[in-house]
N, C-alpha and C positions, 0 to 999 in steps of 0.2 A: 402715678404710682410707680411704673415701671421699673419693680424690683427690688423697691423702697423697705430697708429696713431701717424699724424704729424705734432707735439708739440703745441708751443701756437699757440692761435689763434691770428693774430696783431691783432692791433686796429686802426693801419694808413693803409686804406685797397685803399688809394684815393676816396673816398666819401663823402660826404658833413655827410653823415649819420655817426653816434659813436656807435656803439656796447655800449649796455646799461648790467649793473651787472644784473639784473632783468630780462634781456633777455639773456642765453647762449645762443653761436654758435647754430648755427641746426648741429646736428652728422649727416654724411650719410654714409650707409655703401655702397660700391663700390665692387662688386665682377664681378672680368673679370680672365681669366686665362691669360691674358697677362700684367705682373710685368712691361714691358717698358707703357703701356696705364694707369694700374692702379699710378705709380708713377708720370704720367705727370698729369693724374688729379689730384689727389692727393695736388699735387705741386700747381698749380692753385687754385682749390675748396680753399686751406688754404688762400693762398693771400686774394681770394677774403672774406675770416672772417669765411670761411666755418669749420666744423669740421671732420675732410676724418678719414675712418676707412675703411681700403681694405683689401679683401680678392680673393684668387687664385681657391680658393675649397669653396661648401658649406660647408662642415665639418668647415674650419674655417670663415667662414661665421656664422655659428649659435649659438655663444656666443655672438654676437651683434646684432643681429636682436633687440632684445628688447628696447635694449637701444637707434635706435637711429628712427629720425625722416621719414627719407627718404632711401628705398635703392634701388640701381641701379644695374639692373641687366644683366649682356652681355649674348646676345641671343644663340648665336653658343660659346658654351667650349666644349673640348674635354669627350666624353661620356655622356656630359650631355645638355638637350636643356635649354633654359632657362625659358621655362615655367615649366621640372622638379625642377632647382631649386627654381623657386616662389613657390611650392606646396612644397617643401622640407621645405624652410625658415617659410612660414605660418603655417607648423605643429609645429612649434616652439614655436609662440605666447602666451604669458601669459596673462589670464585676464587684461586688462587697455591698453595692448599694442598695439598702433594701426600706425606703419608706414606706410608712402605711398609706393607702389612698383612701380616702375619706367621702363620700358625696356631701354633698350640702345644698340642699332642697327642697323645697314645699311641694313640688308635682307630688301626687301618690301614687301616680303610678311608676313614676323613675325610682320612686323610694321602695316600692313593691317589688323592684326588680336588680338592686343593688346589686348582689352577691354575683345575680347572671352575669350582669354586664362588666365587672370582675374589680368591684370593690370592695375594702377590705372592712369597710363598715358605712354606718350612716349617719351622718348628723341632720337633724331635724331643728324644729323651729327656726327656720333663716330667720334672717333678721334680728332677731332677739340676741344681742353681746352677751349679757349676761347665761343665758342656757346656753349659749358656744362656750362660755368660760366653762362653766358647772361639764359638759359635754367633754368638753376636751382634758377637764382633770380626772373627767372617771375615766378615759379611756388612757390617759397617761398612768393611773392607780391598775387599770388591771395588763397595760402592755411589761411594766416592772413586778409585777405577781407572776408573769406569764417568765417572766427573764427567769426571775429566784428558781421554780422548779424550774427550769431548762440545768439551769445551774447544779442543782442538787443531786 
């Protein structure tokens, strides 16, 4: 995987909606230590007009932090928890850069405890592409609600 992004984005994604020049994809970084989960979303996320950029390790996880909009982060990796790496990837941040962090989870109790350990929401049913799809456009539907009134 190692930071693998996957290629263009279509533009026939089956939606009544077009992807506009003026609006790129949302980038989302994906970091799970499992290559077979991070390719099936991955795979998905794209269909659906997304822009997937996956990682195995924080290490290479933290040349993209910056760049993208959304990252998703698998709670249980090997030595590491996933709230170490939301404190790993946020020590990264550069002035402007402001992603949302995301958990992505089956534990109930990591999921019970999201907000503490200081993410900015939750995605549930791992495993399942399609509810990360469904997941990720309602949260892309209300971060652009969220834009307009800022805007207003």
């Amino acid at each position: 995987m190692n930071g693998e992004s996957f290629g263009p984005v279509p533009t026939d994604i089956g939606s009544t909606e077009t992807l506009s020049m003026a609006s790129p994809p949302t980038r989302i970084l994906f970091l799970d230590d499992s290559p077979t989960q991070l390719k099936a979303a991955a795979e998905a996320l794209t269909r659906a007009g997304f822009q997937p950029v996956t990682a195995t390790t924080v290490t290479e996880a933290e040349p993209f932090v910056n760049s993208c909009q959304i990252v998703l982060i698998d709670y249980n990796m090997p030595g590491i928890t996933g709230a170490e790496a939301l404190a790993a990837l946020k020590s990264k941040l550069v002035e402007g850069s402001q992603p949302r962090f995301y958990l992505y989870t089956t534990d109930p109790s990591a999921a019970k405890q999201y907000r503490d350990i200081g993410f900015d929401g939750l995605f549930v049913l791992k495993g399942d592409v399609n509810a990360l799809v469904k997941q990720m456009e309602s949260v892309m539907r209300l971060l652009k609600t969220q834009a307009m009134k800022r805007a207003s």
